[in-house]
C-alpha positions as CSV (number, residue, x, y, z in Angstrom):
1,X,26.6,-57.6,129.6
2,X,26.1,-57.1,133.3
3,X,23.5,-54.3,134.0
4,X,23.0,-53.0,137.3
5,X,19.5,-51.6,138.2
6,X,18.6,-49.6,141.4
7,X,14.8,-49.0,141.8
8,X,12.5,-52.2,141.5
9,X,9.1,-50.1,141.1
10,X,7.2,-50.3,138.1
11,X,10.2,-48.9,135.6
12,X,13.3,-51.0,137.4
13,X,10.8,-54.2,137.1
14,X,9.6,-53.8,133.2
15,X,13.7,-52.3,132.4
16,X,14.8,-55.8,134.1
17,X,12.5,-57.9,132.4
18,X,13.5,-55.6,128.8
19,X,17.2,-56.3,129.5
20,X,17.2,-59.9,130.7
21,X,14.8,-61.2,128.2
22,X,17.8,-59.7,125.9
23,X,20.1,-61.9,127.4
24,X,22.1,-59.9,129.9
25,X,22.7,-60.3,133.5
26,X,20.5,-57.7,135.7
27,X,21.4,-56.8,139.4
28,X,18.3,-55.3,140.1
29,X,18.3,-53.3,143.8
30,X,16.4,-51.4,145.7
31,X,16.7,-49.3,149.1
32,X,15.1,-51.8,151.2
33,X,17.7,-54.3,150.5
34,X,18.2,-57.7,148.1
35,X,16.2,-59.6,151.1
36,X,12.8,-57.1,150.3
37,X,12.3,-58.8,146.6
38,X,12.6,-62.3,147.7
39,X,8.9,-62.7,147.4
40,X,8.8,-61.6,143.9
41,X,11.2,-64.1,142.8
42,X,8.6,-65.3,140.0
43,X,8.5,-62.4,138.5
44,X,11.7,-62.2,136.8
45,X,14.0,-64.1,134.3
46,X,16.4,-66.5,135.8
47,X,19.4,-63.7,134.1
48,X,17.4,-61.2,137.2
49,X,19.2,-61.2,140.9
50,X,18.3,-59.4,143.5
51,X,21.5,-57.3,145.0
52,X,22.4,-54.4,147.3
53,X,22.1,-50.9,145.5
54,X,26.0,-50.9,146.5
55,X,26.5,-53.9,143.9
56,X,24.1,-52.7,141.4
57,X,25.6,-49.1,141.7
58,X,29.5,-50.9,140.6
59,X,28.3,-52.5,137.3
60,X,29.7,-50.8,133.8
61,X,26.0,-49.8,133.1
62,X,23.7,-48.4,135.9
63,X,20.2,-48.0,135.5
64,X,19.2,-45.2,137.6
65,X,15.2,-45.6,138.0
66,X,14.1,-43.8,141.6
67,X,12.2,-40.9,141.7
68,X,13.7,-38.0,140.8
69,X,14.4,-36.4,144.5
70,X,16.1,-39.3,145.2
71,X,18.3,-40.0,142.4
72,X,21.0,-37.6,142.9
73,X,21.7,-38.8,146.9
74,X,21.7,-42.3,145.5
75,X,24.3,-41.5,142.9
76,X,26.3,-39.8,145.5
77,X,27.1,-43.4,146.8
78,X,30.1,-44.0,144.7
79,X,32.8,-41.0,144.3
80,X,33.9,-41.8,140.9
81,X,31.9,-43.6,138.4
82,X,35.1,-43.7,136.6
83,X,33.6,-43.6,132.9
84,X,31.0,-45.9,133.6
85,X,27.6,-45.5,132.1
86,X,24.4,-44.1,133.7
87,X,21.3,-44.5,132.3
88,X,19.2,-41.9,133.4
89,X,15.1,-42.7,133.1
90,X,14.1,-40.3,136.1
91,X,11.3,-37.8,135.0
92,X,11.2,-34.5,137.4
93,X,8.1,-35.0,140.1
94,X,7.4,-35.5,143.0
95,X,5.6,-38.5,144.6
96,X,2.2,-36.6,144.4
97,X,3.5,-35.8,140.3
98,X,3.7,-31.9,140.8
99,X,6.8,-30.9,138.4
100,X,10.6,-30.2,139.9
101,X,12.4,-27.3,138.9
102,X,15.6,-27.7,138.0
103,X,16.4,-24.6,135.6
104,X,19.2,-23.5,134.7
105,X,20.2,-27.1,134.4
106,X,17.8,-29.7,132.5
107,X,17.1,-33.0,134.8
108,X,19.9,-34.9,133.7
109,X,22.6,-32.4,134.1
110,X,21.3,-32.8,137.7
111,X,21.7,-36.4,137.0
112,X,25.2,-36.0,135.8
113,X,26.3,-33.7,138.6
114,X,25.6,-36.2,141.2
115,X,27.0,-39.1,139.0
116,X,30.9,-38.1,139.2
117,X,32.8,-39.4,136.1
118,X,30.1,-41.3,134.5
119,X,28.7,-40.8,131.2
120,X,25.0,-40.2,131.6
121,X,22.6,-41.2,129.1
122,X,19.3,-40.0,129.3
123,X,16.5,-42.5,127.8
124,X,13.1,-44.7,128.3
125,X,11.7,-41.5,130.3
126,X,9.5,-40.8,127.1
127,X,7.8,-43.9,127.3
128,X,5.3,-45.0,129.3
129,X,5.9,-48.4,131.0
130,X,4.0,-50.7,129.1
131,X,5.9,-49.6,126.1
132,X,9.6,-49.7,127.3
133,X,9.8,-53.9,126.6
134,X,10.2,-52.8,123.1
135,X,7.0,-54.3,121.6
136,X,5.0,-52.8,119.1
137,X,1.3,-54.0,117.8
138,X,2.3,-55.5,114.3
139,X,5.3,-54.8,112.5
140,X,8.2,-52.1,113.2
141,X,10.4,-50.9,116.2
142,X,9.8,-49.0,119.2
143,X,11.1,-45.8,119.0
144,X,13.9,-45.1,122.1
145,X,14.4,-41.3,122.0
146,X,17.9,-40.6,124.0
147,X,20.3,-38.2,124.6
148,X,24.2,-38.0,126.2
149,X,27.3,-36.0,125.8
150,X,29.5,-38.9,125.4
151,X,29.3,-40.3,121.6
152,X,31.2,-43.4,122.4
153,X,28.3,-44.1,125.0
154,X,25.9,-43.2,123.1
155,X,26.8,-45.8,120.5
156,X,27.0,-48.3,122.8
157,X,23.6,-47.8,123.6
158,X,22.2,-47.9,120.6
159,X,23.7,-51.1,119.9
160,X,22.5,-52.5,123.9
161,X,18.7,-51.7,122.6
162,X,18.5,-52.1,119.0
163,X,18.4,-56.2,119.8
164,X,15.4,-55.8,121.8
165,X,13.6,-54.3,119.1
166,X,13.8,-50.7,119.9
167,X,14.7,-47.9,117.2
168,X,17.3,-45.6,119.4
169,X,17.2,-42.1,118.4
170,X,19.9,-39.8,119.0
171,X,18.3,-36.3,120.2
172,X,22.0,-34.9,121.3
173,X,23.5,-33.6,124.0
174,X,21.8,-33.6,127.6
175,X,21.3,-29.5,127.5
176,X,19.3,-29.8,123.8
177,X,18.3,-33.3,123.6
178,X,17.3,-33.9,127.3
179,X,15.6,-30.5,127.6
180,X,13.7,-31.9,124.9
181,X,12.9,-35.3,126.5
182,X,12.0,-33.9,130.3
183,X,9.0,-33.4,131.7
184,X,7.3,-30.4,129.6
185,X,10.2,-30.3,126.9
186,X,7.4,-32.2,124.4
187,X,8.6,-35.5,123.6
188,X,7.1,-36.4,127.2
189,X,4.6,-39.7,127.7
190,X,4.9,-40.3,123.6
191,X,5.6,-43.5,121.8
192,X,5.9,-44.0,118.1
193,X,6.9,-46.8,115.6
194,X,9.5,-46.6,113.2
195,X,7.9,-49.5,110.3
196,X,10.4,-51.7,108.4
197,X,10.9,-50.1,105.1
């Protein structure tokens, strides 16, 4: 699988490193352009390239993982995702972390708006970075809350992370389920284990 990643801070790095140590293909970009991550070359699996956001925003899975404010002019680059998937692991701050309102709508409805024609999964914003590689302290499976109103999508996420060792569960559609996930819905910053029975 081909994954295209825009957003190379802390969450597009350890989401790159998740996927490619999986064995898929990661166009990872950021607004600075492919030429700005040159220097971190050593960082990442051989399966990481560094790309234009254009390319990674083509791929059948997008990885949206910019701030928030940014994330729906970002989207806006392509006119029609047509049925692609977005994976959505904003949380709603701002760069000094004061909480963006987005009521009526729940963050990823925002998300979805700006993401014409895809099918927007929202996931990994629960965890906090060091967790979202999947590994746990001793036995079990990370936990991978996630939510989407597409149910063919939503399976093929669960099968994309269940091989890196997460546990995906399915919290519903984006208006329950992500409601739940954003920032002050209470499934925020938590990470549990699900042991091997």
């Amino acid at each position: 699988m081909v994954i295209g990643i825009v957003g190379a801070g802390t969450v597009g790095t350890v989401l790159a490193q998740t996927f490619a140590r999986g064995g898929h293909q990661v166009l990872l970009s950021r607004h600075a352009g492919a030429a700005s991550l040159a220097t971190r070359r050593q960082e990442f699996d051989p399966n990481v390239r560094f790309v234009e956001v254009s390319e990674a925003l083509q791929q059948a899975i997008v990885v949206i993982a910019v701030p928030f404010e940014q994330a729906p002019q970002v989207l806006k680059q392509v006119d029609d995702y047509q049925q692609r998937v977005v994976i959505d692991v904003t949380n709603q701050f701002t760069a000094d972390f004061k909480k963006i309102k987005t009521a009526p709508l729940t963050g990823s409805e925002v998300i979805a708006a700006a993401a014409t024609n895809a099918r927007v999964i929202k996931a990994f914003n629960t965890l906090p970075p060091e967790f979202m590689d999947g590994h746990v302290m001793g036995p079990g499976r990370r936990v991978l809350f996630y939510a989407g109103d597409d149910v063919a999508a939503k399976k093929d996420f669960a099968a994309l992370v269940r091989p890196l060792n997460f546990r995906p569960v399915n919290l519903g559609k984006l208006r329950h389920g992500g409601s739940v996930m954003q920032v002050g819905g209470g499934l925020g910053n938590t990470h549990f284990v699900q042991l091997d029975e």
